[in-house]
Backbone as a printed PyTorch tensor [residue, N CA C, xyz], in Angstrom:
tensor([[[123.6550,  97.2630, 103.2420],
         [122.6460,  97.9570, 102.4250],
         [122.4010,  99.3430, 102.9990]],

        [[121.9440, 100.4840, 101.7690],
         [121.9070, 101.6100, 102.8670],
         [120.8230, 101.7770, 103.3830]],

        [[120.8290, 102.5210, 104.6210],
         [119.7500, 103.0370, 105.3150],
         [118.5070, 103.7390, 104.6340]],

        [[117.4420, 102.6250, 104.7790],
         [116.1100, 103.4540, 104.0460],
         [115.1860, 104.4150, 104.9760]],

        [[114.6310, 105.1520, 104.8000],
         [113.2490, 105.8940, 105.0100],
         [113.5660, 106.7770, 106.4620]],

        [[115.2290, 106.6720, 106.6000],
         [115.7360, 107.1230, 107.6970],
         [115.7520, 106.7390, 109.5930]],

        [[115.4410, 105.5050, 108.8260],
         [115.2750, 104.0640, 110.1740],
         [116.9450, 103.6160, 110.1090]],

        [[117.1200, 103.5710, 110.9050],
         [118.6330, 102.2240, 110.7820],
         [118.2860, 101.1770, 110.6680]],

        [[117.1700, 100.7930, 110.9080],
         [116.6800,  98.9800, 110.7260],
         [116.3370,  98.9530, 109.8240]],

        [[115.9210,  99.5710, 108.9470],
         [115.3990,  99.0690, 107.4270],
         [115.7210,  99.7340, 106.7540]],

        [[116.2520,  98.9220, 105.5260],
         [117.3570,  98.9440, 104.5160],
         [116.8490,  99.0210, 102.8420]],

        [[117.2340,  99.5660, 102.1840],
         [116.7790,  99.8340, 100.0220],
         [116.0020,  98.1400, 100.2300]],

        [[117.1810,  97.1260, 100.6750],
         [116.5710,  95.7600, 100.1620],
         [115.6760,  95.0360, 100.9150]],

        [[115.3350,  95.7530, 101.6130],
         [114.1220,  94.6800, 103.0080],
         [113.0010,  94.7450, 101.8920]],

        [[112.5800,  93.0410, 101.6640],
         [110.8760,  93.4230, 101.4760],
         [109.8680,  94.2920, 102.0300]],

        [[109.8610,  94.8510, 103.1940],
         [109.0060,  95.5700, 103.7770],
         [108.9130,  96.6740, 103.7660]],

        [[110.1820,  97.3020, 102.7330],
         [110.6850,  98.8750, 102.5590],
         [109.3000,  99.4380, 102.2860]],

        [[108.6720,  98.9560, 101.3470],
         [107.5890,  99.6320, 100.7820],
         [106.6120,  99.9350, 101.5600]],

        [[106.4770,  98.4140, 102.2410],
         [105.1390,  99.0520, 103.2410],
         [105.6380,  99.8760, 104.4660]],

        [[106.4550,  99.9800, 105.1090],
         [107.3570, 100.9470, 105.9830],
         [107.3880, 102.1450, 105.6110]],

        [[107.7440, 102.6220, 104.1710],
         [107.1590, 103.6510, 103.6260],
         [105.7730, 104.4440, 103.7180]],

        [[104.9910, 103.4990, 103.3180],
         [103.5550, 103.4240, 103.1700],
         [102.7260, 103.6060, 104.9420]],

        [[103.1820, 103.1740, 105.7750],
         [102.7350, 103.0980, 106.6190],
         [103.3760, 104.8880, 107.3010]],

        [[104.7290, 104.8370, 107.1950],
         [105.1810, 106.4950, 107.7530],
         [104.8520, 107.3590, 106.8280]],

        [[104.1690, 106.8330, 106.0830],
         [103.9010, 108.3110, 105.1970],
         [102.6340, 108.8390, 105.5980]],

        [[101.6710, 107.8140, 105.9530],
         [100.3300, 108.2800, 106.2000],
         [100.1340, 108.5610, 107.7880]],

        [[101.5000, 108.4520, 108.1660],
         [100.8600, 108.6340, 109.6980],
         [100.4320, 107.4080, 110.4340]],

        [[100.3720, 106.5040, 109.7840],
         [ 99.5050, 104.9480, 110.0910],
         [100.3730, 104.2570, 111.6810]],

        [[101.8420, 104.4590, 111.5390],
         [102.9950, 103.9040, 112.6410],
         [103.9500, 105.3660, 112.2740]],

        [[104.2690, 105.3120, 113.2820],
         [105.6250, 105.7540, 113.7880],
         [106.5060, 104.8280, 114.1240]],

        [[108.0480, 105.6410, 114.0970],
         [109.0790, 104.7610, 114.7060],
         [109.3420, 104.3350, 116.3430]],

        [[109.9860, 103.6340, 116.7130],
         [109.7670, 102.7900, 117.8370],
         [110.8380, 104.2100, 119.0300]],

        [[111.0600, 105.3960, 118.1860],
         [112.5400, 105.6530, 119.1000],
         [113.9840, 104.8290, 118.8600]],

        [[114.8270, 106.2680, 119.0140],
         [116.2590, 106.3840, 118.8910],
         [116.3810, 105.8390, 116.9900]],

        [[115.9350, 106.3160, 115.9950],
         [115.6520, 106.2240, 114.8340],
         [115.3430, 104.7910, 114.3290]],

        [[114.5090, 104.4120, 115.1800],
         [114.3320, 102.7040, 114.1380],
         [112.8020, 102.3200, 114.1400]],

        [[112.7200, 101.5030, 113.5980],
         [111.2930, 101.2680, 113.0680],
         [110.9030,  99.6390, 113.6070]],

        [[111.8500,  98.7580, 114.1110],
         [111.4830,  97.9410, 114.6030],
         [111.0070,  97.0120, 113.9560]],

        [[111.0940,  96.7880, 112.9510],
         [109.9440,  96.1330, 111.8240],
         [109.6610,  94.4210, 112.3970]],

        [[110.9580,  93.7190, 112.6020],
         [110.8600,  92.2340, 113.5030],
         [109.9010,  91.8480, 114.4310]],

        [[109.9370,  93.2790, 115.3850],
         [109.2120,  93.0370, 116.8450],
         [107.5880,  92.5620, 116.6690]],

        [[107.3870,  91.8890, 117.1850],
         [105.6220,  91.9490, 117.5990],
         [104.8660,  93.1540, 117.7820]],

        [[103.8840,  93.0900, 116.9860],
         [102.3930,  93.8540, 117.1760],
         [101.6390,  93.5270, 118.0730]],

        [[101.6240,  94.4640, 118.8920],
         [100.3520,  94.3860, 120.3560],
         [ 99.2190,  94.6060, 119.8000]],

        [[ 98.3470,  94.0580, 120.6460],
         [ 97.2490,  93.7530, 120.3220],
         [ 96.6530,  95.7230, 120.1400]],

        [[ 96.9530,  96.1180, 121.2710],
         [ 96.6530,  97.5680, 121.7460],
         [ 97.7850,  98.2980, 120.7580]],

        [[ 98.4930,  98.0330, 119.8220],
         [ 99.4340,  99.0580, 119.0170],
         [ 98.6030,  98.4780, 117.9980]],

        [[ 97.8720,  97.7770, 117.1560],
         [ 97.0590,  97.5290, 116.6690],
         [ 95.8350,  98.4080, 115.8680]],

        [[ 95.2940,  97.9500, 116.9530],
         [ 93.9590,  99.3310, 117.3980],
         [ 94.2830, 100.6840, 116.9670]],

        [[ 95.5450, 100.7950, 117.3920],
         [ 95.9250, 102.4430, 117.4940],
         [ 96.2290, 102.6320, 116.1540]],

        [[ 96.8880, 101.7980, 115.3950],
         [ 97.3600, 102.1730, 113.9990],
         [ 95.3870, 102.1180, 113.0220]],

        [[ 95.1220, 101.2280, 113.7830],
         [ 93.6320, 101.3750, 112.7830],
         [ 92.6020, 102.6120, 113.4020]],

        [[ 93.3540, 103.0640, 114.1890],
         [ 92.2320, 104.0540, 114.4220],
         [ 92.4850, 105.6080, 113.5110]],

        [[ 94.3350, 105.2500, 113.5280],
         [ 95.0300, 106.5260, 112.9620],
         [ 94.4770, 106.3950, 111.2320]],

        [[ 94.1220, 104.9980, 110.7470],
         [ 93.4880, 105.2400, 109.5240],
         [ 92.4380, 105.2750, 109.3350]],

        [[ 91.3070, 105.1660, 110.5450],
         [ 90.0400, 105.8500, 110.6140],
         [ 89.9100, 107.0500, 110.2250]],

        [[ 90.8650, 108.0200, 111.2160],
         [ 90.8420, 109.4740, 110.7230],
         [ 91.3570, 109.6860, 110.0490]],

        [[ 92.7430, 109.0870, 109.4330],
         [ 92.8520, 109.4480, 108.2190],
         [ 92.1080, 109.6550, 107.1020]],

        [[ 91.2130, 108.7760, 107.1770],
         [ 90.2010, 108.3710, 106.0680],
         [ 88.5880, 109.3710, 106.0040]],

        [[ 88.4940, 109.2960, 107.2000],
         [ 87.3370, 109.9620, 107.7720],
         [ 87.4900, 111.2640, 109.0260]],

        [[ 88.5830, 112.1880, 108.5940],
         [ 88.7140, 113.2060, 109.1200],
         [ 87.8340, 113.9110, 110.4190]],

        [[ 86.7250, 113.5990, 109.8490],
         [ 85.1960, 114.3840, 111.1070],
         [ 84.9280, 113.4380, 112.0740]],

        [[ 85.9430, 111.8570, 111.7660],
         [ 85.2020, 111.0530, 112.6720],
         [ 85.9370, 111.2750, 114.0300]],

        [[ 85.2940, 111.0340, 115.2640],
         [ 85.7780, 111.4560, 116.4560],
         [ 86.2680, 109.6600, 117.1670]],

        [[ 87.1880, 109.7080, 117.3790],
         [ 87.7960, 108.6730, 118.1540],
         [ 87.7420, 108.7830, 119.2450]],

        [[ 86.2830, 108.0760, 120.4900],
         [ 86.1690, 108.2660, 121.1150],
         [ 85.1810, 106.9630, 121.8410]],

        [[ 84.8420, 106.6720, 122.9420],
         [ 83.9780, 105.1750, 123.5190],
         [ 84.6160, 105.4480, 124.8300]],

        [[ 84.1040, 104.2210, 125.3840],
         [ 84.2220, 104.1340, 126.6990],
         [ 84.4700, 102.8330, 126.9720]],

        [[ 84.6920, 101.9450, 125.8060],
         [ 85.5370, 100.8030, 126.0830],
         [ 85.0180,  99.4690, 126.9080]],

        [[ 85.1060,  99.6190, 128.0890],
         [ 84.9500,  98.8810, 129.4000],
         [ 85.2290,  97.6620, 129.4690]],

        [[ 86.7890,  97.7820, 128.9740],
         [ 87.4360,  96.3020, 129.7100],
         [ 88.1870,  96.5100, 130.8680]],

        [[ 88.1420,  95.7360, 131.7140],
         [ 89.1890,  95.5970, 133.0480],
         [ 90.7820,  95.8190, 132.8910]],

        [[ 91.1570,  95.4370, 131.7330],
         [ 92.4790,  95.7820, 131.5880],
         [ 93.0570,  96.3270, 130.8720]],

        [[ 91.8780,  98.0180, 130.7400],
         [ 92.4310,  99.3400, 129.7810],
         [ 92.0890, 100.1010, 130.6890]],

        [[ 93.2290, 100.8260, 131.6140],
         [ 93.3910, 101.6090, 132.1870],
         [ 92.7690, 102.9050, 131.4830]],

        [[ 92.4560, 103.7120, 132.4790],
         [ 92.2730, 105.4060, 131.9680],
         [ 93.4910, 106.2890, 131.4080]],

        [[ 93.1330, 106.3190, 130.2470],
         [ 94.3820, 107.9940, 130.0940],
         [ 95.9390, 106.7630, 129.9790]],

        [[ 95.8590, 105.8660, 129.1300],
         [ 96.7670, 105.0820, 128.3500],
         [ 96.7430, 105.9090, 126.8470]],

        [[ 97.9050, 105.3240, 126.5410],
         [ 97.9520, 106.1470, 124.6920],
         [ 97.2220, 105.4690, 123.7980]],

        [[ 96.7230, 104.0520, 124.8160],
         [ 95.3860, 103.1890, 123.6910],
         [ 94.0290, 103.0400, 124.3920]],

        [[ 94.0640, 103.5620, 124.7250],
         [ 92.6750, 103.6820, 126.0700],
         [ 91.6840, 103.9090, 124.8820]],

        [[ 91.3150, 105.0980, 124.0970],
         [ 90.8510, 105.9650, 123.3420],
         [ 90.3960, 104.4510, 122.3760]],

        [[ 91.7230, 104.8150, 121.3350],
         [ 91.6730, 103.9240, 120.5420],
         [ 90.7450, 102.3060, 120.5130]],

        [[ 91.1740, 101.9070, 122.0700],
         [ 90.5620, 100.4340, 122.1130],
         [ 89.1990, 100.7560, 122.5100]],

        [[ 88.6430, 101.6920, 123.2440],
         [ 87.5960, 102.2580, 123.4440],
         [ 86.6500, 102.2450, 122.0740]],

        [[ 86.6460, 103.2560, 121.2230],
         [ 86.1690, 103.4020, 120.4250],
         [ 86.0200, 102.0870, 119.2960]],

        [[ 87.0600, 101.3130, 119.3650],
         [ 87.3570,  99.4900, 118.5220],
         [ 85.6950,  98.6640, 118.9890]],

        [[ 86.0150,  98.7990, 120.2120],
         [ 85.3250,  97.9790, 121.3760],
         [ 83.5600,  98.4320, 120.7150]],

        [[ 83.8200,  99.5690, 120.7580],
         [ 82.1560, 100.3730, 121.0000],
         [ 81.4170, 100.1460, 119.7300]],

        [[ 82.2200, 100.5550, 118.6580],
         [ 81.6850,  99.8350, 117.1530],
         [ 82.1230,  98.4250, 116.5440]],

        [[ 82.0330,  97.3340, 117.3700],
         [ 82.3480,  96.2770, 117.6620],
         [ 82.9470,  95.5690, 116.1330]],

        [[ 84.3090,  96.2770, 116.4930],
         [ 85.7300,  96.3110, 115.4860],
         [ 86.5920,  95.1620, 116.8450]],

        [[ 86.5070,  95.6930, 117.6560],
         [ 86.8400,  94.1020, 118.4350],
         [ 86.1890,  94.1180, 120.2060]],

        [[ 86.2400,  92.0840, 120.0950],
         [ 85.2070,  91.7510, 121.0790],
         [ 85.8000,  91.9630, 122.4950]],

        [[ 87.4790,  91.7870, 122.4040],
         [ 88.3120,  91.0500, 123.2060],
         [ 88.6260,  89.6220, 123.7880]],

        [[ 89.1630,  89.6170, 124.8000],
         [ 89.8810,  88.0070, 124.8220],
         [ 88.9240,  87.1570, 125.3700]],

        [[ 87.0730,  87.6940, 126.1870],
         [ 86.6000,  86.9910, 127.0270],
         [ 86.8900,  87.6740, 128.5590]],

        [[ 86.1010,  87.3800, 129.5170],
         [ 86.2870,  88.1630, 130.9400],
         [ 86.1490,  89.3400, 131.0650]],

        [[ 86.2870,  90.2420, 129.6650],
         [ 86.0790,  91.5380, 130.0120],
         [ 87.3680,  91.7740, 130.1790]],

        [[ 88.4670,  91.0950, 129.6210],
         [ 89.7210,  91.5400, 129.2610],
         [ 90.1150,  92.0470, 128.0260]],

        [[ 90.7470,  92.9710, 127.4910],
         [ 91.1040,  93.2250, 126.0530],
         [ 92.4590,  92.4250, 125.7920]],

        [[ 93.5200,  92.6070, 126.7510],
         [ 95.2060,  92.1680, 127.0780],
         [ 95.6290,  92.8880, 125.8160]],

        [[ 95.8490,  94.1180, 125.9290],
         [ 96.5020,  95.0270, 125.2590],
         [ 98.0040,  94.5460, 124.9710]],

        [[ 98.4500,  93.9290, 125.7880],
         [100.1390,  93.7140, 125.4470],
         [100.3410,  92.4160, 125.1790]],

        [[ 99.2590,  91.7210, 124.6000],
         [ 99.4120,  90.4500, 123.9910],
         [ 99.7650,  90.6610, 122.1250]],

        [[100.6090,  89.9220, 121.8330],
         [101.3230,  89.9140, 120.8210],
         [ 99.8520,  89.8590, 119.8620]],

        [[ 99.4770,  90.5410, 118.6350],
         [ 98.4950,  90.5670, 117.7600],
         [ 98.7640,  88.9810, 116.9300]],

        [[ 97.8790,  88.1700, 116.7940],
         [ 97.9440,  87.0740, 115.9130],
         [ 97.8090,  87.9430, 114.6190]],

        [[ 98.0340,  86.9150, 113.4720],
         [ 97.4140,  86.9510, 112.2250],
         [ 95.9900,  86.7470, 111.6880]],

        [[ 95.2750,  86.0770, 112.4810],
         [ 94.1110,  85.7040, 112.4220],
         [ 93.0170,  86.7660, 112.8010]],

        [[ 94.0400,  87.4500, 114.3010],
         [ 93.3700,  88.3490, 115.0600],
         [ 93.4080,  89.4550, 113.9580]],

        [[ 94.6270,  89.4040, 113.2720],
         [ 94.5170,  91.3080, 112.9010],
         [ 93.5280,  91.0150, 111.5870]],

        [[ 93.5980,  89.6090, 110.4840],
         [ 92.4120,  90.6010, 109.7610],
         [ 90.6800,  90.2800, 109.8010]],

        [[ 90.6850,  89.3290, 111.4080],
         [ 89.0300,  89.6250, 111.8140],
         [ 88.7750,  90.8830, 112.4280]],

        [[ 90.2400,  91.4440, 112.7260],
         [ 90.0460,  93.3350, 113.5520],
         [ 89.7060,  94.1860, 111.7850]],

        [[ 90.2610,  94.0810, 111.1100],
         [ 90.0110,  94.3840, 109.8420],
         [ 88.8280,  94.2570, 109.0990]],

        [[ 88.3780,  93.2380, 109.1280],
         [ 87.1810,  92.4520, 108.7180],
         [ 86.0580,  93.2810, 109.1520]],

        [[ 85.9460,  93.0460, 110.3920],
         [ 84.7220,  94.1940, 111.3090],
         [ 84.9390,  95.5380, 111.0020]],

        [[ 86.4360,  95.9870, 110.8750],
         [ 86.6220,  97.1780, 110.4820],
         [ 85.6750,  98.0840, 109.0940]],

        [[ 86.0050,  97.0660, 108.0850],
         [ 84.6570,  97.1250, 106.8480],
         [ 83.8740,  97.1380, 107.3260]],

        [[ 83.3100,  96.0140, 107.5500],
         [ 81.6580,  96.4110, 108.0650],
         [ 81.4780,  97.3380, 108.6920]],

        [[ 81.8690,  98.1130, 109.7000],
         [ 81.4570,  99.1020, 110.2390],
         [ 81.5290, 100.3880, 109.7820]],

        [[ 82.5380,  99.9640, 108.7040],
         [ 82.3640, 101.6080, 107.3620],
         [ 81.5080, 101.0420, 106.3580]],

        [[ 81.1110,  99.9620, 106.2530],
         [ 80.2860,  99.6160, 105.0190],
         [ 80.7770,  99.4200, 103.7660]],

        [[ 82.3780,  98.7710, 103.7790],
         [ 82.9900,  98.6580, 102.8370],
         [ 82.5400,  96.8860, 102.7090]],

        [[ 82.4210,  96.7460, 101.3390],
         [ 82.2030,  95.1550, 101.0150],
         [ 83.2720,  94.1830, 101.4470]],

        [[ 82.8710,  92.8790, 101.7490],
         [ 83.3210,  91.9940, 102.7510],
         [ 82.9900,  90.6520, 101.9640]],

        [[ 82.6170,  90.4000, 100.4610],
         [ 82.1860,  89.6340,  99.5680],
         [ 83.0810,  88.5960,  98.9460]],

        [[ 84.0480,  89.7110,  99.0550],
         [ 85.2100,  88.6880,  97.9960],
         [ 85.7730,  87.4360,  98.9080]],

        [[ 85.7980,  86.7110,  98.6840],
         [ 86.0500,  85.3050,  99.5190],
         [ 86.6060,  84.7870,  98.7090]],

        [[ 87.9250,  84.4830,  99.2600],
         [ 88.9240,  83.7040,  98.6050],
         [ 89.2310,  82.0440,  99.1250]],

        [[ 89.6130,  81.3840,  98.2910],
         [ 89.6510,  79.5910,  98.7700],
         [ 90.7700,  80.2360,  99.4550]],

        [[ 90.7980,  79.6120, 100.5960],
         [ 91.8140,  79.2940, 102.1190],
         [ 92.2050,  77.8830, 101.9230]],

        [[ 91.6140,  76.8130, 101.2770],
         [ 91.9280,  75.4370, 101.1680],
         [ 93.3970,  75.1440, 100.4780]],

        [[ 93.6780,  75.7640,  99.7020],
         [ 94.6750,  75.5270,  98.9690],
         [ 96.4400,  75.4920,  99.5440]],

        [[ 96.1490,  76.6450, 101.1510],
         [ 97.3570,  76.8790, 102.2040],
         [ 97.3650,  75.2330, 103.1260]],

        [[ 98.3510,  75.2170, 103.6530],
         [ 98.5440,  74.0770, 103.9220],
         [ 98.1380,  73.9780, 105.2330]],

        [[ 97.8650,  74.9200, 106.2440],
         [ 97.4540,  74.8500, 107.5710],
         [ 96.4390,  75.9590, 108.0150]],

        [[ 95.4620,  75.9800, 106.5510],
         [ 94.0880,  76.1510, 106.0960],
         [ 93.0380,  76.1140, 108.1470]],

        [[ 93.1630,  74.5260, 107.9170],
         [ 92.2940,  73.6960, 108.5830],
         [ 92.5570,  74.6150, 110.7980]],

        [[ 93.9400,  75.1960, 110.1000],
         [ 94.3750,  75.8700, 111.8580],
         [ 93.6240,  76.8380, 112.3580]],

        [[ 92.8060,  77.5720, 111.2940],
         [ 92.4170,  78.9980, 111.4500],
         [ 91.2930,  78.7370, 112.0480]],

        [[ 91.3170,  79.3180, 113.3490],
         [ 89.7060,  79.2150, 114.0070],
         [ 88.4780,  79.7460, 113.3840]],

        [[ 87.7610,  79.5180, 114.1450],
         [ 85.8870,  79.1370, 113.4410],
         [ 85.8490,  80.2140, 113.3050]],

        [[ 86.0570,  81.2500, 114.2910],
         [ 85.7090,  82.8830, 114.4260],
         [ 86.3120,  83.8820, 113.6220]],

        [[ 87.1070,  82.8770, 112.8320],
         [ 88.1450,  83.7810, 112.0250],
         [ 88.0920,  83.5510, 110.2280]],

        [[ 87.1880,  82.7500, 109.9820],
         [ 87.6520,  81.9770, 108.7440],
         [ 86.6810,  82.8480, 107.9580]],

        [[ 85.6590,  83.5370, 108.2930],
         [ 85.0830,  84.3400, 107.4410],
         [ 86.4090,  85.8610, 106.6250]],

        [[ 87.0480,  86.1210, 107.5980],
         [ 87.8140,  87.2770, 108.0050],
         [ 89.0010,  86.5260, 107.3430]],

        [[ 89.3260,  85.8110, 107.2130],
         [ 90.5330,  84.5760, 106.5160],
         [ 90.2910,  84.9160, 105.0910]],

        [[ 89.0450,  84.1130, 104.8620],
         [ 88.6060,  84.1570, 103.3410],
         [ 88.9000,  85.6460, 102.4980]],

        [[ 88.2420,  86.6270, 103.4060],
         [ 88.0880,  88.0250, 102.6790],
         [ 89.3630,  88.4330, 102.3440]],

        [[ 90.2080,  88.2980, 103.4710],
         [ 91.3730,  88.9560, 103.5140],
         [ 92.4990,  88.2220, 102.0280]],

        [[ 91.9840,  87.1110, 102.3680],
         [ 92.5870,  86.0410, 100.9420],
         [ 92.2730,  86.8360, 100.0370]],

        [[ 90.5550,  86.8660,  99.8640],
         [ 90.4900,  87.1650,  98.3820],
         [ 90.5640,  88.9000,  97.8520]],

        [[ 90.8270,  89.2320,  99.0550],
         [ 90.9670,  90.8870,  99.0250],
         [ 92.4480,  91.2540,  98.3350]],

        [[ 93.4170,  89.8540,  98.7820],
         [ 95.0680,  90.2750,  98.2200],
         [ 95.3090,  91.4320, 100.0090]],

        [[ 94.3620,  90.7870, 100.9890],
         [ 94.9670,  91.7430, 102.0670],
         [ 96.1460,  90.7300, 102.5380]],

        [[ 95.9260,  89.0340, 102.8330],
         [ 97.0610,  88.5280, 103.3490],
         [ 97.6520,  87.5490, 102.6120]],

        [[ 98.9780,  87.0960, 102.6920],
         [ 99.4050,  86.7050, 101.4110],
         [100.3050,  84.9410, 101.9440]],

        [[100.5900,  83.7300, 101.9410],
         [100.7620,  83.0850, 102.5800],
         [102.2540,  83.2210, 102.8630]],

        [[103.0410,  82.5230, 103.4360],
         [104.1910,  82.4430, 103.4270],
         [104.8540,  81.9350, 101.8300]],

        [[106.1050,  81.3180, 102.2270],
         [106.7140,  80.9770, 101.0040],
         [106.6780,  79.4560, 101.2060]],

        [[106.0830,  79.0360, 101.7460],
         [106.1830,  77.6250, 101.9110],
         [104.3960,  77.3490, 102.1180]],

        [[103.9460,  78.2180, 101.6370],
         [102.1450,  78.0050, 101.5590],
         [101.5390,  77.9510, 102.9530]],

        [[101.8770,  78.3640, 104.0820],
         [101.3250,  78.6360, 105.2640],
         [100.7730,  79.9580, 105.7160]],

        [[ 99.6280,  80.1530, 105.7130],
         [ 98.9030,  81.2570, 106.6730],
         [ 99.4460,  81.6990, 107.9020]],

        [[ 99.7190,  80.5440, 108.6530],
         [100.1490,  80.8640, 109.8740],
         [ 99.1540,  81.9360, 110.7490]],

        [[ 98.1480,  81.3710, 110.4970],
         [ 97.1140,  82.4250, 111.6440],
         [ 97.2700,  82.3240, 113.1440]],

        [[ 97.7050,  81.3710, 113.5270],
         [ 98.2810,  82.3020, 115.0050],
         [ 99.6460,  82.3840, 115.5490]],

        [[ 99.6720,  82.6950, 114.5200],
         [101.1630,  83.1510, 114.5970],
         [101.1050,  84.8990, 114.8900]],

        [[102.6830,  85.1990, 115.6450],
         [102.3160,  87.0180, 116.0770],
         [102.2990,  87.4020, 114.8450]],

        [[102.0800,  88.3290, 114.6360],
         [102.2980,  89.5890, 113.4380],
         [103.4140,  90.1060, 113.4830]],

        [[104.4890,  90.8310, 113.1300],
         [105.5900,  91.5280, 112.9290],
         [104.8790,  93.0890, 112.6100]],

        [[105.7250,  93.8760, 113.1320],
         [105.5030,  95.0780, 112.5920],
         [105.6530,  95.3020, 111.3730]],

        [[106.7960,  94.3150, 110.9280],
         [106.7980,  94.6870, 109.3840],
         [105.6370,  94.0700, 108.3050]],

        [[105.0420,  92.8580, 109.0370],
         [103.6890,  92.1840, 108.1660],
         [102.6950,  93.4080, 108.0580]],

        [[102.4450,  93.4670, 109.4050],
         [101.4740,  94.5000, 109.8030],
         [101.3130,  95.8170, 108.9470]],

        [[102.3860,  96.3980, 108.8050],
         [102.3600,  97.5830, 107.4200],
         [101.8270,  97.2740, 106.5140]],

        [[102.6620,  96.0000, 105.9590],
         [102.3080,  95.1540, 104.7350],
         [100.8730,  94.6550, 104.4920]],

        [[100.1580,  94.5220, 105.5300],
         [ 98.5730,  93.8540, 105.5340],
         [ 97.6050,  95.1970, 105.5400]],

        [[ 98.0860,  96.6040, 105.8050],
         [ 97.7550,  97.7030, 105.7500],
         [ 97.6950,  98.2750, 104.6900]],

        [[ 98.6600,  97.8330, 103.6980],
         [ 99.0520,  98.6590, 102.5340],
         [ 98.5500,  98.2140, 101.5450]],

        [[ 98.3420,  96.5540, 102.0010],
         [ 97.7500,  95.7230, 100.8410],
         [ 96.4130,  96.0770, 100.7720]],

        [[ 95.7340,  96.6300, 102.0330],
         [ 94.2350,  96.5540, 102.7560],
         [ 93.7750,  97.7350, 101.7860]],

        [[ 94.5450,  99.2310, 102.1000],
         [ 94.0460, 100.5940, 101.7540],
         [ 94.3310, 100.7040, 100.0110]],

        [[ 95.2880, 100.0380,  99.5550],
         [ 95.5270,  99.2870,  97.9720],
         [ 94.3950,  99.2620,  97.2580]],

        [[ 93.9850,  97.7340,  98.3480],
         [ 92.7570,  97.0170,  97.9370],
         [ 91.4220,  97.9490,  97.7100]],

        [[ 91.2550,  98.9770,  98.6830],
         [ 89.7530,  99.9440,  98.7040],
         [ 89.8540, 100.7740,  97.9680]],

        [[ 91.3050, 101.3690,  97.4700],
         [ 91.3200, 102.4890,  95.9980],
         [ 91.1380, 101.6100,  94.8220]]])
């Protein structure tokens, strides 16, 4: 297939062309280096953050991306220091417990749209639409802390199940979901 969007990894026919698109167009991700986009690999928890912060300002130009964070395991003057800082401070996320964030822990599914979830609320975008989660088949997996953030994202059309009716909430994210749960997200608010 030929080479799309000028990645060698993603191709006219990948499902994810679109949101790969969608995501390099706004600035949201960049490519991984040496022209590829990586789309397979896991989403860090801390590459995460960073892509939602890049659509903070996208969105909100004057807003300043900035906090002080204070977990034990976000170094100073990292390329997500900032980012998780400012997540942390308008409590867009709690972290893992201990006063750890673990930036290089693979992003769940669950995790990215309760990071989302809070994300609304803290712009004051509605968080109402609640969609039945009962109907996926491993519904019942999604933790307590997450099922509000489950529902929305359901009924928002932000996450979509597999092809075999599974959520799969802790399961990693892919870079290429991750676009896709972005595109569906900023979709959803126009």
């Amino acid at each position: 297939a030929p080479v799309a969007l000028g990645y060698s990894d993603v191709s006219d026919s990948d499902w994810f062309k679109g949101a790969v698109s969608y995501a390099s167009d706004n600035g949201l991700f960049q490519g991984t280096g040496g022209g590829q986009f990586s789309p397979q690999v896991s989403m860090s928890r801390a590459m995460y953050v960073t892509v939602l912060s890049r659509l903070e300002q996208n969105t909100f130009p004057d807003v300043i991306i900035a906090g002080d964070g204070g977990f034990s395991d976000v170094a100073a003057g990292v390329w997500y220091t900032t980012p998780v800082s400012w997540a942390a401070d308008n409590d867009i996320v709690n972290g893992m417990g201990d006063g750890l964030f673990a930036p290089d822990f693979d992003v769940s599914r669950e995790q990215m749209v309760t990071i989302l979830y809070r994300y609304c609320v803290y712009n004051g975008y509605a968080v109402s639409e609640a969609g039945n989660i009962d109907s996926y088949h491993d519904a019942a997996q999604v933790a307590e802390w997450a099922l509000d953030a489950m529902r929305w994202a359901c009924g928002a059309g932000v996450i979509k199940g597999d092809d075999m009716g599974n959520l799969n909430p802790q399961a990693s994210a892919t870079r290429a979901e991750a676009a896709q749960m972005l595109k569906n997200f900023c979709e959803a608010l126009e």
